[in-house]
C-alpha positions as CSV (number, residue, x, y, z in Angstrom):
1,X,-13.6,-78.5,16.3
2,X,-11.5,-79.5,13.2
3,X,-8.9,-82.4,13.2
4,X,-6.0,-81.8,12.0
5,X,-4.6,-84.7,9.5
6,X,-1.3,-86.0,10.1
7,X,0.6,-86.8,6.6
8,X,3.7,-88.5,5.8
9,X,5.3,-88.8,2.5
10,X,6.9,-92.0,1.6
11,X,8.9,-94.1,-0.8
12,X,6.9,-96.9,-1.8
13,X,7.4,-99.8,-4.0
14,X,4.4,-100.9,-6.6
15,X,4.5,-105.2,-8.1
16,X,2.1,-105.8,-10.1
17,X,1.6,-109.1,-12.0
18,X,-0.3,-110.1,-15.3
19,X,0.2,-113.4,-15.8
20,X,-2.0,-116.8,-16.1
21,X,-0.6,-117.7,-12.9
22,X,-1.9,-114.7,-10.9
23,X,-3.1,-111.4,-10.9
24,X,-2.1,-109.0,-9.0
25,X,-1.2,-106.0,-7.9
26,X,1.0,-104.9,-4.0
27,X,2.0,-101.4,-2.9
28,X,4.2,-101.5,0.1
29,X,5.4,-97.8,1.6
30,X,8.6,-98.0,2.6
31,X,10.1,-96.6,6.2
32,X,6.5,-96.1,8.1
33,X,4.2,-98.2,10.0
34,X,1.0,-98.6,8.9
35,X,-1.5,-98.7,11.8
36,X,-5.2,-99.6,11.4
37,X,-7.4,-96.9,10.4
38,X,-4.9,-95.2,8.2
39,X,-5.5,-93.8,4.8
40,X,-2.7,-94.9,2.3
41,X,-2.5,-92.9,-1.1
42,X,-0.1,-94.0,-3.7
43,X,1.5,-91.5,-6.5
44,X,2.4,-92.8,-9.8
45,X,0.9,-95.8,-10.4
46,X,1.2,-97.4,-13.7
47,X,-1.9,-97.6,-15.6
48,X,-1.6,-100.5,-17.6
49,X,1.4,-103.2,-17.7
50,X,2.2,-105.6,-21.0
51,X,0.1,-109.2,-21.1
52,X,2.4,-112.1,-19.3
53,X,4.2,-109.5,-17.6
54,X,5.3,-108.6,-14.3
55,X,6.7,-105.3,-13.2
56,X,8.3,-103.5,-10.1
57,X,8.3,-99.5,-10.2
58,X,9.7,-97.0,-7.3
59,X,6.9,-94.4,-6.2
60,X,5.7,-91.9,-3.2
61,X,2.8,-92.6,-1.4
62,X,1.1,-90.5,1.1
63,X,-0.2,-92.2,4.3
64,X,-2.4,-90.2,6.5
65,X,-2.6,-91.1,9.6
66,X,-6.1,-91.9,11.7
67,X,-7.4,-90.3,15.2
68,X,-7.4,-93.0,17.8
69,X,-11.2,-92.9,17.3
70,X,-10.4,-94.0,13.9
71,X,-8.4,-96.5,14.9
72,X,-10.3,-98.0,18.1
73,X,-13.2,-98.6,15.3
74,X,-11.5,-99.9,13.0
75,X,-9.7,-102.5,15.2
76,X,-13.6,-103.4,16.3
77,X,-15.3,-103.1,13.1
78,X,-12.2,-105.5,11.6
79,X,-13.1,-108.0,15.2
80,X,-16.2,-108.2,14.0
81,X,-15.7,-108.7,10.6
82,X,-13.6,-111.5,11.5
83,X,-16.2,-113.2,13.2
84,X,-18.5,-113.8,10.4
85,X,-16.1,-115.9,9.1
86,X,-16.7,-118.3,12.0
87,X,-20.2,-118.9,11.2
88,X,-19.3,-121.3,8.5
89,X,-21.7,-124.2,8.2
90,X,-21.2,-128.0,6.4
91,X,-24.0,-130.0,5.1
92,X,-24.0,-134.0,5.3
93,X,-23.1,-135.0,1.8
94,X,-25.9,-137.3,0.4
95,X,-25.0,-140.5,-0.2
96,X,-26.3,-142.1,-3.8
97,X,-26.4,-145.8,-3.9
């Protein structure tokens, strides 16, 4: 049996960020929920943006939505993930006279 995928079409709104201060880059689709386990592909992404600069450009992006299958696992496998983080350990610092 074949699934059948469930795809919206959004606006979505692209920042990205070049500077010494930080680098990065945030695509945010407008007017839709985005639900774990979802697949979210963006449409006219800028390639390249100038050194020191920092831009904001209107595209689409496609989400496609996950089975609750999908979504039960990746609520879990995300739990889980999570946990690692607890098993952080600290050493005693030595002390030098």
């Amino acid at each position: 049996m074949m699934r059948r995928l469930r795809t919206i079409d959004v606006p979505c709104t692209i920042e990205i960020e070049q500077t010494p201060e930080s680098l990065h880059a945030h695509a945010i689709p407008e007017d839709v929920e985005i639900r774990p386990g979802d697949t979210v592909i963006v449409q006219g992404v800028p390639d390249s943006i100038p050194r020191d600069g920092r831009i904001t450009v209107a595209a689409r992006a496609t989400v496609i939505r996950a089975s609750w299958p999908e979504r039960l696992w990746a609520e879990w496998s995300g739990l889980l993930e999570l946990t690692q983080l607890y098993e952080v350990g600290f050493d005693a610092k030595e002390q030098h006279p």
